[in-house]
ZAMARGU-4260 file (C-alpha; in steps of 0.2 Angstrom, whole numbers, plus 5000, padded with zeros to 4 digits):
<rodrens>
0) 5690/4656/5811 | 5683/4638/5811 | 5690/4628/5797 | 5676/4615/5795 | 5659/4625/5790
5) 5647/4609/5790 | 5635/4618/5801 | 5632/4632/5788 | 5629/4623/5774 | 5609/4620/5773
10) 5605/4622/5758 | 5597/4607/5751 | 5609/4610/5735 | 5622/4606/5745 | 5616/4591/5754
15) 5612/4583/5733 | 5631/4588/5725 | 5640/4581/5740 | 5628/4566/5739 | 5632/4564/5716
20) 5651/4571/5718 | 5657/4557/5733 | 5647/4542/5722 | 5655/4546/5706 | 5673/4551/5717
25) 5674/4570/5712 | 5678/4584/5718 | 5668/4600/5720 | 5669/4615/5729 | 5658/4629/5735
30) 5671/4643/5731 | 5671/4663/5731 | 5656/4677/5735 | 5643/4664/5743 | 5660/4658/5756
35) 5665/4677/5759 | 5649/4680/5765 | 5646/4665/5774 | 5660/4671/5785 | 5654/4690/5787
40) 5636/4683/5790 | 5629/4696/5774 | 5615/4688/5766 | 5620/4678/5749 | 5607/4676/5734
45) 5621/4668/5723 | 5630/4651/5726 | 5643/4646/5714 | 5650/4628/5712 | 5666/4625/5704
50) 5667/4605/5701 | 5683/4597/5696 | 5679/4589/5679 | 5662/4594/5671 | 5651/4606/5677
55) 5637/4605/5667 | 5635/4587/5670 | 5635/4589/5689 | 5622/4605/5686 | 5610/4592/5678
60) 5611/4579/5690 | 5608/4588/5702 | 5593/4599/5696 | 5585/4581/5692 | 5587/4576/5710
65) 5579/4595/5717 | 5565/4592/5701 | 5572/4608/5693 | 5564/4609/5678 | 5574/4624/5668
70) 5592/4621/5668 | 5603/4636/5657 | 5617/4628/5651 | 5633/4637/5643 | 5644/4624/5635
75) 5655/4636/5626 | 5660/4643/5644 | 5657/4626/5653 | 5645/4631/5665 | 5630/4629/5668
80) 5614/4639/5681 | 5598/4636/5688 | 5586/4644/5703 | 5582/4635/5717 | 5574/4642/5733
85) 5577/4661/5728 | 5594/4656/5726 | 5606/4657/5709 | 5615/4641/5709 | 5629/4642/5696
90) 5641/4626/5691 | 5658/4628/5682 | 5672/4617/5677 | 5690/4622/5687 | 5699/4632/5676
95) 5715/4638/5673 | 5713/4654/5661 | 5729/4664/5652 | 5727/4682/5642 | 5734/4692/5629
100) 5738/4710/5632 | 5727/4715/5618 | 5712/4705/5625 | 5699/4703/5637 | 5697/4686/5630
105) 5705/4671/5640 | 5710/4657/5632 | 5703/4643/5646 | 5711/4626/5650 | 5703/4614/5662
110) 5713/4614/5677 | 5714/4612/5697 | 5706/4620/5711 | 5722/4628/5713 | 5724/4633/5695
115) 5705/4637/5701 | 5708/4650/5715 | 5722/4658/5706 | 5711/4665/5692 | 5700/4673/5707
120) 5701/4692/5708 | 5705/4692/5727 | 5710/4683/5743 | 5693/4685/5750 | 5683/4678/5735
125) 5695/4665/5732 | 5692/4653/5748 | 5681/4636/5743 | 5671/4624/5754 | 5675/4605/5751
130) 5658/4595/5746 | 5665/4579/5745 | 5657/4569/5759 | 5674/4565/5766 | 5681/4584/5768
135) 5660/4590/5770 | 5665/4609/5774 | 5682/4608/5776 | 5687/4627/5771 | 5702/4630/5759
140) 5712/4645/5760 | 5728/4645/5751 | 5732/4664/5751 | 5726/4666/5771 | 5709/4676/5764
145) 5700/4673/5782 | 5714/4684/5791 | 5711/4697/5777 | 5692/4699/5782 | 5697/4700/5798
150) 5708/4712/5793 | 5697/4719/5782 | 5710/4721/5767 | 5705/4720/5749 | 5722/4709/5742
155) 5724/4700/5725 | 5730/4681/5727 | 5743/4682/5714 | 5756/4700/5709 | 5742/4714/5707
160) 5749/4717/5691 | 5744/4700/5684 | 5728/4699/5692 | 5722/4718/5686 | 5730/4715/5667
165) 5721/4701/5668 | 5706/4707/5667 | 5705/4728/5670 | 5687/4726/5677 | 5695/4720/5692
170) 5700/4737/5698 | 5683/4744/5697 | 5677/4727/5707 | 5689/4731/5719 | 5683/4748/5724
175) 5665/4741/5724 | 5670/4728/5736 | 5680/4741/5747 | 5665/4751/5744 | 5653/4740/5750
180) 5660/4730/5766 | 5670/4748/5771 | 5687/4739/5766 | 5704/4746/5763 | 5714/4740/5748
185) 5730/4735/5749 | 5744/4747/5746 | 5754/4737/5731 | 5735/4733/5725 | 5732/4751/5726
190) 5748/4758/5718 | 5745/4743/5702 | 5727/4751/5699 | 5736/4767/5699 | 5746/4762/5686
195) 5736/4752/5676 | 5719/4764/5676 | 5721/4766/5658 | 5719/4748/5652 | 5699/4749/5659
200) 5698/4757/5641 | 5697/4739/5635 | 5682/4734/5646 | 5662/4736/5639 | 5653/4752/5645
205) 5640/4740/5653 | 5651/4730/5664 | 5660/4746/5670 | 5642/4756/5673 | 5637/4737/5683
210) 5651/4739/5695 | 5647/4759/5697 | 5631/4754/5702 | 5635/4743/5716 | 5648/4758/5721
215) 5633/4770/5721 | 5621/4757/5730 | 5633/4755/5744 | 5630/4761/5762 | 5641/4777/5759
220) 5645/4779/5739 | 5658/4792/5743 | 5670/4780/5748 | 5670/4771/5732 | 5670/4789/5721
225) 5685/4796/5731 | 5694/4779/5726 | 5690/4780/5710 | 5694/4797/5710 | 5713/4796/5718
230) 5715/4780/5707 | 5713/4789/5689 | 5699/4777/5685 | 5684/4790/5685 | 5694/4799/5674
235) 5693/4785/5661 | 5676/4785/5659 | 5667/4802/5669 | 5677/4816/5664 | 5662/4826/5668
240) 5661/4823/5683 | 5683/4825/5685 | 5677/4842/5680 | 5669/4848/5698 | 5685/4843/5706
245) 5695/4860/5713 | 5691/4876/5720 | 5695/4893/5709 | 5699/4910/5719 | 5697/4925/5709
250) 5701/4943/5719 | 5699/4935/5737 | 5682/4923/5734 | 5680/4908/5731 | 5668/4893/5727
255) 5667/4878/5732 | 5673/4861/5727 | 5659/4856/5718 | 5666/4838/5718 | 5665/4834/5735
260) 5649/4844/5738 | 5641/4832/5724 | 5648/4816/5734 | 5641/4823/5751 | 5623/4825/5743
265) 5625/4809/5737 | 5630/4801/5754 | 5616/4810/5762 | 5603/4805/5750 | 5610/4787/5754
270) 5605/4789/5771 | 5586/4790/5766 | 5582/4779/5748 | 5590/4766/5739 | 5583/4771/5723
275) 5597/4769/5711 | 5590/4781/5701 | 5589/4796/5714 | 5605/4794/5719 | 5610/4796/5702
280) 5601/4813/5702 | 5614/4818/5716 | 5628/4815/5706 | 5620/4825/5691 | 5615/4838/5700
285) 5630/4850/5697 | 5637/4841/5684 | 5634/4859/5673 | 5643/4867/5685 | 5659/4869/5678
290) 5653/4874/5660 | 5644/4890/5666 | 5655/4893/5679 | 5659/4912/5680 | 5665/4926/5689
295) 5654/4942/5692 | 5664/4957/5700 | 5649/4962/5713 | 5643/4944/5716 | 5657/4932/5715
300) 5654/4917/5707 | 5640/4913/5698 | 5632/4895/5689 | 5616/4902/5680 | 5607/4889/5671
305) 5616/4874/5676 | 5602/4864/5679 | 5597/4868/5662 | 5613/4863/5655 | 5614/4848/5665
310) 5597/4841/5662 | 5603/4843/5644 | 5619/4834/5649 | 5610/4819/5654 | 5605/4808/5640
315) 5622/4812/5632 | 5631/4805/5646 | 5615/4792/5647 | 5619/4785/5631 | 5639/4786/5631
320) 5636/4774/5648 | 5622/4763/5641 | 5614/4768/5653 | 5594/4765/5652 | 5586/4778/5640
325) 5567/4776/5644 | 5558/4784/5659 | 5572/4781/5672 | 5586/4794/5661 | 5570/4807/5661
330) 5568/4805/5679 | 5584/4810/5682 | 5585/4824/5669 | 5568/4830/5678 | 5576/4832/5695
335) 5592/4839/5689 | 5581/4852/5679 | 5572/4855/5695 | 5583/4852/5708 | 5585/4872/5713
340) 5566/4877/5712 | 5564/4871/5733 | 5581/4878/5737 | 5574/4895/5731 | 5556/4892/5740
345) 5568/4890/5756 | 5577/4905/5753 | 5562/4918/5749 | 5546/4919/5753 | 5533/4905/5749
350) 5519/4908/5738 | 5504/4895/5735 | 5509/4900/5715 | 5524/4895/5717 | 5520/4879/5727
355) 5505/4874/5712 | 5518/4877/5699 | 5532/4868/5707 | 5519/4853/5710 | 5511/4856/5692
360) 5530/4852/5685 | 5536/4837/5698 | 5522/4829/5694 | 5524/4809/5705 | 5541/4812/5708
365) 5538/4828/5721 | 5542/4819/5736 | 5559/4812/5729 | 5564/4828/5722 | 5561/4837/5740
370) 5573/4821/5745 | 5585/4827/5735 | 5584/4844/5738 | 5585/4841/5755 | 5602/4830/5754
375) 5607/4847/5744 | 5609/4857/5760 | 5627/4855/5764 | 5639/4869/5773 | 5652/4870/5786
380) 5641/4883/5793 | 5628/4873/5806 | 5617/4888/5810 | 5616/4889/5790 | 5611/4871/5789
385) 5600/4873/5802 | 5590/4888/5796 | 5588/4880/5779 | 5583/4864/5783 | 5569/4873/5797
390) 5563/4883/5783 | 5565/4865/5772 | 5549/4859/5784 | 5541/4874/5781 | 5540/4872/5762
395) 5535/4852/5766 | 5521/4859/5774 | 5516/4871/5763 | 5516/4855/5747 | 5504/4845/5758
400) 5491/4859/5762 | 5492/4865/5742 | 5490/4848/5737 | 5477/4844/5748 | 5467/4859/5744
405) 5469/4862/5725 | 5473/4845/5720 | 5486/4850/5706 | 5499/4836/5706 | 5496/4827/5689
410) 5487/4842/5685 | 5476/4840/5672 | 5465/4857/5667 | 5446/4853/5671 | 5441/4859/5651
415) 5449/4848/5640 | 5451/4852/5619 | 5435/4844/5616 | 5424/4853/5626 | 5432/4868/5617
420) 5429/4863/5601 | 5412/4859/5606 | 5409/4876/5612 | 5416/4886/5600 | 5414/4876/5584
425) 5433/4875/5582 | 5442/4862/5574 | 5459/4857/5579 | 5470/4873/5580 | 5483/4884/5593
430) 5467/4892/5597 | 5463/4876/5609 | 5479/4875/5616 | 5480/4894/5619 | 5464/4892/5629
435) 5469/4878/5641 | 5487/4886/5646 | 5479/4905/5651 | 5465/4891/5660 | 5481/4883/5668
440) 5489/4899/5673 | 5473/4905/5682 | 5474/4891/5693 | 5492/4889/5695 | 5492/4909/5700
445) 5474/4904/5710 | 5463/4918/5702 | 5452/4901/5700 | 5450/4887/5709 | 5455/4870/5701
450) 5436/4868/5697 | 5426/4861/5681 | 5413/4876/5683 | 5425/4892/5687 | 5435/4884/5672
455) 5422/4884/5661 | 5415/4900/5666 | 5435/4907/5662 | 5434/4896/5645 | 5420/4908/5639
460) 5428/4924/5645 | 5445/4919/5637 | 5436/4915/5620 | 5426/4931/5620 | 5443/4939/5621
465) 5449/4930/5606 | 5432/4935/5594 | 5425/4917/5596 | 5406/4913/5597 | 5399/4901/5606
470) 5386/4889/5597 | 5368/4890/5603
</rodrens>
């Protein structure tokens, strides 16, 4: 691998630091994620520059040369950042940082590049880029991290023990890293996260639910989970989702591993949306499935009412995480609570009822909830998975030519409250209500069309029914 990287650096930013650091005789460095993926050509939308001396002062002369206008400076962390070009340019001081056992809190020195690359989590984020006009791109390696991308080998530059006490996040960063490129981690780096799992009890919920969600945004999430999983750090944080590991064999029946059924579904809902949020709906699927687990005699096992259960589970689990309470948390609760309604259209026989109702209750998110009910058909049995996902098309089909012809998505009935009040001389009462849901039912059961006039004509025989008079 070439050790002078001239060539690729073309951003102007570049051109400016090495322009201020070689007049004023300093040294600065690109250094870590922006180098790494220089070298596995992946796009970069970050550039960090680790100056020897004062970062803040180099971030300032050199937005004044680019005409940068906002420049966020942190002097209490000595770094400063500003966007340029689409790009997050961040400066820092060279550090040299030491910790207490107790804390996540470093207590940081200035220091050398060296004392610089030793803080870094790993081999591969560690290599720095020389800006100095008289080393322009000369690439810096001290613990070999080019051979390890070659290699493809997540490995720590100092003891793993060190580097994961250090700062426990690291383990979670470097199964999102092996996650992400389709890495391996080392196996002393592997046996340390082992041993160290508990100590991510120190870290904030937010920055352990940031790396999650770079594991569950990679090309195959599984990867990352079974990591987690075999290194004991799910079980710090997701002992929900522990739960669905194992398979339970009562009088010769079994079910199935519930765990790595929910990672399959979620691999294969990677494989069509990277909507952060639908993926999170394949791992909470099941994730009622082991509290209303039980075993039926004549049936076998049995999970009545987990969606139920699990939609309930959501915004607990939500919340514990810090996880976004608003409309993304009832979007996934939706789906979890809906999530076996196709499966049983598949199964039976489809009725444009159930079709209307199933439209009625998904509402927008109809096509992602097919998505994940579609990623739901997993099982060793290919003629099985055939048949479903044949019968799956059906369904499709079925949704679009409902839809098309009773228009009930969003469905909103054609006589609203005020016409009824108006009609009957009501005031506000369950009178109203009562009205529009046997209204709703008539058309979600099409003994109506979803029409102004057939509904109206209903509104009056419903009301009759009920002893009310209309006025003249």
């Amino acid at each position: 691998m070439s050790k002078n990287l001239s060539q690729h650096l073309t951003h102007p930013v570049f051109k400016v630091a090495s322009e201020i650091v070689t007049k004023q005789n300093l040294e600065a460095y690109v250094i870590g994620g922006y180098v790494r993926d220089l070298l596995l050509d992946r796009p970069s939308k970050d550039i960090d520059i680790v100056v020897i001396g004062n970062g803040l002062d180099l971030a300032k002369a050199c937005a004044e040369k680019l005409r940068v206008k906002k420049v966020s400076l942190f002097e209490n962390f000595g770094t400063a950042q500003f966007v340029y070009k689409d790009l997050d340019i961040e400066f820092v001081g060279a550090r040299k940082e030491s910790y207490r056992r107790e804390s996540r809190k470093p207590i940081i020195e200035n220091g050398t590049l060296k004392d610089d690359q030793d803080r870094r989590d790993f081999t591969i984020n560690a290599l720095a880029i020389s800006l100095h006009k008289d080393s322009f791109g000369e690439l810096i390696d001290p613990f070999n991290g080019t051979q390890d991308l070659e290699d493809r080998v997540i490995r720590t530059p100092l003891k793993p023990d060190r580097t994961y006490s250090d700062d426990p996040l690291r383990m979670m960063r470097a199964v999102r890293f092996a996650s992400q490129l389709d890495f391996k981690i080392e196996k002393k780096s592997l046996e340390s996260i082992r041993e160290n799992a508990e100590r991510l009890d120190i870290i904030s919920k937010e920055r352990i639910m940031n790396e999650l969600n770079k594991i569950i945004l990679s090309p195959a999430p599984s990867r990352g989970f079974n990591l987690l999983f075999s290194t004991k750090l799910l079980h710090q944080f997701f002992p929900e989702m522990i739960a669905l590991y194992g398979i339970e064999t009562i009088k010769g029946k079994s079910h199935k591993d519930n765990f790595h059924h929910t990672l399959e579904v979620l691999d294969n809902i990677s494989n069509n949306t990277k909507n952060l949020w639908l993926r999170w709906s394949a791992i909470m699927h099941d994730i009622a499935k082991p509290p209303t687990k039980r075993f039926n005699n004549k049936v076998g096992w049995t999970f009545h009412g987990h969606e139920d259960l699990g939609a309930r589970m959501v915004p607990k689990i939500f919340k514990r995480f810090k996880l976004p309470l608003d409309a993304k948390m009832k979007y996934v609760q939706k789906l979890v609570r809906l999530h076996l309604r196709p499966i049983s259209l598949v199964k039976g026989h489809v009725t444009d009822s159930a079709i209307r109702r199933l439209l009625s209750d998904a509402e927008d998110d109809i096509d992602d909830l097919m998505t994940l009910c579609n990623a739901d058909i997993t099982s060793k049995n290919e003629m099985k998975v055939k048949k479903y996902k044949d019968n799956f098309k059906l369904v499709k089909e079925k949704l679009l030519l409902v839809e098309e012809k009773d228009r009930i998505r969003n469905f909103q009935p054609p006589v609203t409250g005020q016409m009824i009040m108006e009609t009957f001389g009501l005031n506000p009462c369950q009178k109203i209500g009562n009205i529009k849901a046997k209204i709703k039912e008539a058309i979600l059961d099409g003994e109506i069309q979803n029409d102004p006039k057939e509904a109206f004509e209903l509104m009056l025989i419903i009301g009759s029914k009920m002893g009310l008079e209309t006025l003249k």
